[in-house]
C-alpha positions in Angstrom: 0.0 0.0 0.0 1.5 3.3 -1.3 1.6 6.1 1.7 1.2 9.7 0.5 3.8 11.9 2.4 2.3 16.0 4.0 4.9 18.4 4.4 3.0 20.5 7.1 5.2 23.5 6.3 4.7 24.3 2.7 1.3 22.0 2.4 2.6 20.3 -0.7 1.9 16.9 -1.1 4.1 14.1 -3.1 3.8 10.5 -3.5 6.5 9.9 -5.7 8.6 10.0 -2.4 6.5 6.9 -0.7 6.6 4.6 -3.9 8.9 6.1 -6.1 7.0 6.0 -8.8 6.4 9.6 -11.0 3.6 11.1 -9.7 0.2 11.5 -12.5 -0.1 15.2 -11.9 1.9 17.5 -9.9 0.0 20.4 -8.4 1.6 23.6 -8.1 2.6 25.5 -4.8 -0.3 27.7 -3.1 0.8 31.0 -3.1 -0.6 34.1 -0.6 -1.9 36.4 -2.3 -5.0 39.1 -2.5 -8.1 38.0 -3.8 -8.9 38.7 -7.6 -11.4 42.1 -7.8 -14.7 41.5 -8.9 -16.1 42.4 -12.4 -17.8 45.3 -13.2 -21.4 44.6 -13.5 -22.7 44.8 -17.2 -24.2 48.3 -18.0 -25.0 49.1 -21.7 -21.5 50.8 -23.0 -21.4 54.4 -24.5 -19.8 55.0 -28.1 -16.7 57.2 -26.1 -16.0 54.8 -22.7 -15.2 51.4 -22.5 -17.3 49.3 -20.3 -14.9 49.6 -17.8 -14.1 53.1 -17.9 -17.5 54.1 -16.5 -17.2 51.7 -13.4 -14.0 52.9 -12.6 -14.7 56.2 -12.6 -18.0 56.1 -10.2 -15.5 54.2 -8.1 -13.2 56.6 -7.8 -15.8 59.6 -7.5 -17.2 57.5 -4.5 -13.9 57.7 -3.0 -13.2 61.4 -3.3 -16.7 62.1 -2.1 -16.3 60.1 0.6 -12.3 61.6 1.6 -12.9 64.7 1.5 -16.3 65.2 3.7 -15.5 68.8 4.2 -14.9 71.8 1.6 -11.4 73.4 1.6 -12.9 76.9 3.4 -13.7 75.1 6.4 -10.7 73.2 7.1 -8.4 75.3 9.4 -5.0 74.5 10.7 -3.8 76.1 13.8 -0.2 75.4 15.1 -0.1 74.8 18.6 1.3 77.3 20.7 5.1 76.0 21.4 5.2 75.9 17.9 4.4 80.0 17.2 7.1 80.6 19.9 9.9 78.6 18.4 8.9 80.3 15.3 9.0 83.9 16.6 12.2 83.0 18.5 13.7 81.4 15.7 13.1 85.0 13.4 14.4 86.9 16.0 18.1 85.6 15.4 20.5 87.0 13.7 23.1 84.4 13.2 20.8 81.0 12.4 24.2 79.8 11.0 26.2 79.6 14.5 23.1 78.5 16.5 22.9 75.7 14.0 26.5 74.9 14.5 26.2 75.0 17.8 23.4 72.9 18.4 25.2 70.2 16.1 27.9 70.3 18.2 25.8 69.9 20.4 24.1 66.8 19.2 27.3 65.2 18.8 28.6 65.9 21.7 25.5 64.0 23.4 26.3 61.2 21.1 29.3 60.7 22.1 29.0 61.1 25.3 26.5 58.6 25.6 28.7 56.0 23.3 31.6 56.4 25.3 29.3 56.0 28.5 27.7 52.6 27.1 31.1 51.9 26.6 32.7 52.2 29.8 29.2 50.5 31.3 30.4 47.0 29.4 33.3 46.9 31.6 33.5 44.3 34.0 34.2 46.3 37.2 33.6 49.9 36.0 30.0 50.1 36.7 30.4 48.7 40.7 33.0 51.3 41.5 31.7 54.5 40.1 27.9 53.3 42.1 30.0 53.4 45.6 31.8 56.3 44.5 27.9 58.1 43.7 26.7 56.9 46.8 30.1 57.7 49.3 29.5 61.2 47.4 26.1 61.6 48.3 26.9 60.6 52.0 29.4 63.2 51.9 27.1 66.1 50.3 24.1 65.3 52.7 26.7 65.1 55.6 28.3 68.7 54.7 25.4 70.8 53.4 22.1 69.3 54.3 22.3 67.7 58.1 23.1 71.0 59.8 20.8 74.2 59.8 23.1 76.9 59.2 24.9 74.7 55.9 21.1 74.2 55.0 20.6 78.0 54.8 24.1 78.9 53.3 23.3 75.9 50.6 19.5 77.1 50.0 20.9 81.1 49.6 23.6 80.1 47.3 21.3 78.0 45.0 18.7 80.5 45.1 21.3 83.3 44.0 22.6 81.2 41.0 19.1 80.9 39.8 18.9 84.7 40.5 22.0 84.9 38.1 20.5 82.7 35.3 16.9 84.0 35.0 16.9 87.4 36.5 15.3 89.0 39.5 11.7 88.9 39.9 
């Protein structure tokens, strides 16, 4: 009794591999594929359009009609705020060239940064030391300016008078 061999994985099927005999008819692979688009129905064709022509067209008017749902007049596009600020900011500079440059450099300098950071992380004993350096630096900080009252004050007036010096009295 001949046995008729399933390959599960590309759901062909071949007998010619249990009895060795050639096979009557071989059927081709199933492919994936979309689904063939149905005919046009059968209208009466004009002298200047195909048959097909006509379908096609009310197809596509259907689409458009249905896309666009709104006239052009009442379709308004406001930027958001952030937006008209980095705008007006942005026409406000004189030298766009070097605050390009600058924010390349920038950039790069982040991306470096973090590639050499990444890079120092892979090493084996690297990342253990510099956490108990982080945390004996933050023992020593909280010891020096935060524990006692009078370093509390000194560090609260000095942090409050470089923010003074960055943004300006209020």
């Amino acid at each position: 009794m001949a046995s008729i061999t399933t390959n599960a994985t590309c759901c062909l099927t071949s007998p010619a591999i249990a009895d060795g005999k050639p096979p009557a008819r071989m059927q081709p692979p199933h492919g994936v594929g979309l689904p063939p688009l149905p005919l046009p129905p059968p209208h009466v064709a004009s002298p200047s359009l195909p048959q097909n022509a006509s379908y096609c067209r009310r197809i596509a008017r259907n689409v458009i009609s249905m896309a666009t749902g709104e006239t052009p007049s009442e379709v308004q596009t406001e930027l958001p705020e952030i937006v008209k600020t980095v705008q007006d900011a942005w026409d406000k500079l004189e030298d766009k060239y070097a605050v390009t440059s600058l924010a390349f450099a920038g950039f790069v300098a982040l991306w470096s940064t973090s590639g050499m950071i990444s890079a120092i992380d892979r090493l084996p004993v690297v990342p253990g030391v510099l956490e108990l350096v982080g945390i004996g630096y933050t023992g020593w900080f909280a010891y020096r300016n935060i524990i006692y009252k009078p370093e509390r004050e000194a560090l609260i007036a000095k942090v409050k008078g470089i923010y003074n010096d960055i943004i300006g009295s209020s």
